[in-house]
N, C-alpha and C positions, 0 to 999 in steps of 0.2 A: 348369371348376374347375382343371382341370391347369395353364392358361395364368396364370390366375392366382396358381397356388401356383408357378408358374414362373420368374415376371414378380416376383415376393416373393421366391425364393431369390435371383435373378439381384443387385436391389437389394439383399439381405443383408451377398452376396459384396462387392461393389463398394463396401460402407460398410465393411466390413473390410480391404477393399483399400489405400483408400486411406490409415487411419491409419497402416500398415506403411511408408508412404514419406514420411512425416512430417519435417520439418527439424529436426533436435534443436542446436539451441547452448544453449552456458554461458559464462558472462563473468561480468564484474566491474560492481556498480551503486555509484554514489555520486550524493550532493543535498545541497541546503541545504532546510528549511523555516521555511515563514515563519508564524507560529500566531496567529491571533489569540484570544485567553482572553475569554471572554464569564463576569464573575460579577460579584459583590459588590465595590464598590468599598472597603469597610474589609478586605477581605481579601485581595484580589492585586488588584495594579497590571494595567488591561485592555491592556496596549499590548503591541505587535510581540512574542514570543520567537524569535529565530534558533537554529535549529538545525543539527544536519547527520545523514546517516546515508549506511552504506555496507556496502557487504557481498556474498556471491557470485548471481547468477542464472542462471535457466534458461529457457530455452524453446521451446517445442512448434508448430511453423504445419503447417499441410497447406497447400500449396503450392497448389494448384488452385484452392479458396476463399479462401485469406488468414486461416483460420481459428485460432485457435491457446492455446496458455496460457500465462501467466508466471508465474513463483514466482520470491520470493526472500527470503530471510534476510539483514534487515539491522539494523546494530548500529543505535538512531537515540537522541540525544540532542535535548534543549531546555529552556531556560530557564524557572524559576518563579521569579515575585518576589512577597513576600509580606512584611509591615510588621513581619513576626520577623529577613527577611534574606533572602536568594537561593540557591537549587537546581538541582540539575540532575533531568530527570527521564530516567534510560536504562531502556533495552527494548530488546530483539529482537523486530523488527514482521517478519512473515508476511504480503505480500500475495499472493493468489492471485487473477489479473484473468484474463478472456477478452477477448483482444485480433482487431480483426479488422484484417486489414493491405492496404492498396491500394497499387499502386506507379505510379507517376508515368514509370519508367523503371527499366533493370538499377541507375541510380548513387543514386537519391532514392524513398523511400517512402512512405509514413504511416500510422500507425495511429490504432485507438479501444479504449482499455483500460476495464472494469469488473469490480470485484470485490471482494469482502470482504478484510479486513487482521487477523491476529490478533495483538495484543502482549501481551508477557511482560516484568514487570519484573524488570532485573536489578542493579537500582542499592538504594539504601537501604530501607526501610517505612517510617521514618520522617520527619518534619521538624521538629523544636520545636515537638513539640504543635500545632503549627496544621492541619497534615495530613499522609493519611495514602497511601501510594499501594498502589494492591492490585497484585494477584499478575496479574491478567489484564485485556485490553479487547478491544472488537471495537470495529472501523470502517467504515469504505465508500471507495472508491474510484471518481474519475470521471477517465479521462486524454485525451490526446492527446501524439503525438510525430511527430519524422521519423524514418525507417530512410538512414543516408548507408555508400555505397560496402561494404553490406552485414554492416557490423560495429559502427557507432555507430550509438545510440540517442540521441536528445535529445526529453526528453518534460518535461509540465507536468502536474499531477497535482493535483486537490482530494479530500482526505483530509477526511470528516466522520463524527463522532461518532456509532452506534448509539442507546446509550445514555448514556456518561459516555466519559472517557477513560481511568478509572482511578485518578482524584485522589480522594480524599472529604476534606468540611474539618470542622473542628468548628460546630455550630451556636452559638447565645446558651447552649446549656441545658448544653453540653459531652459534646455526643453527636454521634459523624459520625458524615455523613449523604453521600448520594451527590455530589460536587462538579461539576464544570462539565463543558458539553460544549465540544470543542478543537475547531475545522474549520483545517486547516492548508494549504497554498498549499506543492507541491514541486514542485521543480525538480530533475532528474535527465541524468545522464550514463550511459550503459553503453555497455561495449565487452566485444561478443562475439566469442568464437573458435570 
């Protein structure tokens, strides 16, 4: 029993250990996205929205495993077209992925990111009675990227809808209702210091 309660503290120690030596950077993220709108065709046009977003990050690896987290706060913008006229939809999107990172070498690395994304709109509620945008959304994230010369990041990212995006439209009866789900296509730059 001793050796066992032993052989437990021992690995207790050791999982405490090693968070304490953790690699901490913060930098700067920007991207383009590319959304494609899946709805009702009398109501928004289904094609491409380009967007962009940018804004500060951070991140956590334990060196040993490649194990790690990212967060970051970013402004992000994209296009709504709808047969009233055209909008922008802005938010402050929140992802927080666990990333696990393999290196190739000290100069080339690569990673696999997943995690939930939390947005917050900061742009208008409204849009000419056609729709309406809410205060919050949740997402999902799938990534992949390179790590180069230990400071850029270049990664590719599918961003898909939980439940909605956050858009609601009016139905026939002139009641919104929950509107589309977004799955969006980013592409990303970051440079950490």
């Amino acid at each position: 029993m001793k050796k066992i309660f032993s052989a437990l503290m021992l690995m207790a120690c050791l999982c405490l250990a090693i968070p304490a030596h953790a690699q901490l950077q913060f930098g700067v993220k920007a991207g383009l996205n590319v959304s494609k709108v899946s709805v009702s065709k009398e109501i928004f046009s289904p094609d491409n929205r380009t967007g962009f977003f940018f804004g500060p990050t951070a991140e956590a690896t334990i060196p040993l495993l490649g194990l790690g987290i990212d967060v970051s706060a970013l402004y992000n913008q994209y296009g709504v077209d709808t047969e009233e006229g055209s909008t922008m939809k802005k938010s402050i999107e929140i992802p927080v992925n666990v990333k696990w990172t393999f290196g190739f070498s000290s100069v080339v690395g690569a990673y696999l990111a997943v995690g939930p994304q939390f947005g917050f709109n900061v742009g208008h509620k409204w849009f000419r009675d056609v729709c309406e945008f809410k205060k919050k959304s949740t997402s999902f994230n799938v990534g992949a990227g390179l790590k180069l010369f230990g400071h850029v990041h270049v990664g590719a990212n599918y961003n898909f809808a939980v439940k909605d995006n956050g858009i609601m439209v009016k139905d026939d009866n002139g009641t919104y209702v929950d509107g589309f789900k977004q799955n969006t296509w980013q592409v990303s730059l970051a440079y950490m210091f």
